[in-house]
C-alpha positions in Angstrom: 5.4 27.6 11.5 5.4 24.0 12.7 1.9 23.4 11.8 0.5 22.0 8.3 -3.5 21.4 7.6 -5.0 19.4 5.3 -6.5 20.8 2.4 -8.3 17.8 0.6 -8.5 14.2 1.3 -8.6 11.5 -0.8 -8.9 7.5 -0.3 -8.7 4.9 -3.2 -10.1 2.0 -2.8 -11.3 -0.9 -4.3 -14.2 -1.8 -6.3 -15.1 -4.3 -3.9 -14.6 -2.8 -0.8 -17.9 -3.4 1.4 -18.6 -6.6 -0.9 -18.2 -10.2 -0.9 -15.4 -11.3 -1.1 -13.8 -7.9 1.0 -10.4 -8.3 -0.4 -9.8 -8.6 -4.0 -6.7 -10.1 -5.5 -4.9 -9.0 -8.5 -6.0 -11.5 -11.8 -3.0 -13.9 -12.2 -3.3 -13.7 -16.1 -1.0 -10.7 -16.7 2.1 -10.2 -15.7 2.2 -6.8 -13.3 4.3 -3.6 -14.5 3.2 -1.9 -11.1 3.3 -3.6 -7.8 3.9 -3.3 -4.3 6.4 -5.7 -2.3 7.5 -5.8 1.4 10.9 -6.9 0.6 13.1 -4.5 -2.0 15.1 -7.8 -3.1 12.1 -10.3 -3.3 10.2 -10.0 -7.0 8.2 -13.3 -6.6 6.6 -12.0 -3.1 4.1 -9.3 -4.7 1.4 -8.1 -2.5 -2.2 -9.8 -4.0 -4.0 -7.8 -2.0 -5.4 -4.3 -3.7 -4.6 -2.0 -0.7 -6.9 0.9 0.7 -4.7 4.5 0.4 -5.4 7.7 2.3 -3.7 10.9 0.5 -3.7 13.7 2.4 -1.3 17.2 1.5 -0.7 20.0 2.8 -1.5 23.7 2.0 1.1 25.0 0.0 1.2 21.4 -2.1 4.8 20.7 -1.0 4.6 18.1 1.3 1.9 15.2 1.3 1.3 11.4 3.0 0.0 8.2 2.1 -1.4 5.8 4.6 -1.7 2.2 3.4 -4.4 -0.2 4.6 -4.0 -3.9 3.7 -6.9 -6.0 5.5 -5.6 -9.6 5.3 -2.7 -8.9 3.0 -1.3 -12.1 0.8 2.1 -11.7 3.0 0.3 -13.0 5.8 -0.1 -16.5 4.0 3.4 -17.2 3.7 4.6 -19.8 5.8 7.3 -17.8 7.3 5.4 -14.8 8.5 7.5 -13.0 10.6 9.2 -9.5 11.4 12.0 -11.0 9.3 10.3 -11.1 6.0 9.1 -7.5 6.4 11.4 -5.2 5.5 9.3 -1.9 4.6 7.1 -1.4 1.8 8.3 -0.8 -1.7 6.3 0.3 -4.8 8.0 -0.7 -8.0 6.8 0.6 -11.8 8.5 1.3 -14.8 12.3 0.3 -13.1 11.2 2.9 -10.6 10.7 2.8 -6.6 9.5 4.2 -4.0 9.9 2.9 0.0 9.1 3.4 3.5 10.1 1.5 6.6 6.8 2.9 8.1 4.9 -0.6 8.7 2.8 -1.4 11.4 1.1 -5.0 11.8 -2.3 -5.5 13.9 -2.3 -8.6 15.3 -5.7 -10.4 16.5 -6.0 -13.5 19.0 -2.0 -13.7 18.4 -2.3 -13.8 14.1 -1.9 -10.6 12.0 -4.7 -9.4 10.4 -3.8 -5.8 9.4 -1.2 -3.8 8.0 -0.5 -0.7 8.0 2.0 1.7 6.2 2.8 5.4 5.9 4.5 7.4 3.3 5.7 10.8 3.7 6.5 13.6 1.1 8.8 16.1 1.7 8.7 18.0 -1.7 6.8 18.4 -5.1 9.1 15.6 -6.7 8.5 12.8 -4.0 4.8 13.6 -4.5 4.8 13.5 -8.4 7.0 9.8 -8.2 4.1 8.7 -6.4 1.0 10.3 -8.4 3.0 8.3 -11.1 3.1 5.2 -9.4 -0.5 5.5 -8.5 -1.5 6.1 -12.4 0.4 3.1 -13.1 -1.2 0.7 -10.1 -4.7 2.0 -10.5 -4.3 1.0 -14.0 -3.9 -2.6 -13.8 -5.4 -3.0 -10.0 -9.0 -0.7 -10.7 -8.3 1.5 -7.6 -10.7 4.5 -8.0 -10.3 8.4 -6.2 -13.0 8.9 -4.0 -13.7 11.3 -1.3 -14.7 8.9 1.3 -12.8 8.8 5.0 -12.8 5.7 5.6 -10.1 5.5 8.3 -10.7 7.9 11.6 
């Protein structure tokens, strides 16, 4: 009735978060079957840096989010930094993906620091692509579930 509430919360994080160094990278030994990118046609541009990931869904189960939280992402070191390079957000596994345009940057004394973006699920299917995705990622990354808020 135009109205949805949250049943249960989830955030994965990393197994460093709160740690030295705050954001882990990915070990370069192995090549990656599941990554994120933040340009659908570049392959060599994968994101280093293990994001954080709010999952929120609704009551009936139908319908769900993902907020992504990348503090210092490895996009950021590129030389060419810009609004041009950023295209969206696009998860890739098994010749699979999944994308948003949803990206917000934070910017701090004029240099980004932050981004942030947001998927949305409109049915059962978009949300089971994604728990796959997530299986796959948390796999070779070491996300973990946890019931932490850590965004307000």
């Amino acid at each position: 009735m135009g109205y949805s509430q949250v049943v249960r919360q989830w955030t994965l994080t990393p197994l460093s978060v709160g740690s030295n160094p705050p954001t882990p990278v990915y070990p370069k030994q192995k090549q990656m079957k599941a990554y994120i990118s933040f340009s659908p046609f570049n392959f060599i541009l994968k994101e280093k840096t293990l994001p954080i990931v709010k999952l929120t869904k609704s009551k009936n189960g139908e319908t769900g989010t993902a907020t992504f939280l990348f503090i210092n992402p490895s996009l950021f070191e590129q030389k060419r930094c810009d609004n041009a390079l950023i295209e969206g957000m696009y998860l890739h596994w098994n010749d699979k993906n999944i994308n948003t345009q949803d990206v917000t940057l934070f910017f701090e004394e004029g240099k980004p620091f932050l981004l942030k973006s947001v998927l949305i699920f409109k049915n059962a299917k978009e949300w089971f692509d994604f728990l796959s995705f997530m299986t796959c990622y948390s796999k070779e990354t070491g996300l973990l579930f946890s019931e932490q808020n850590l965004f307000s």
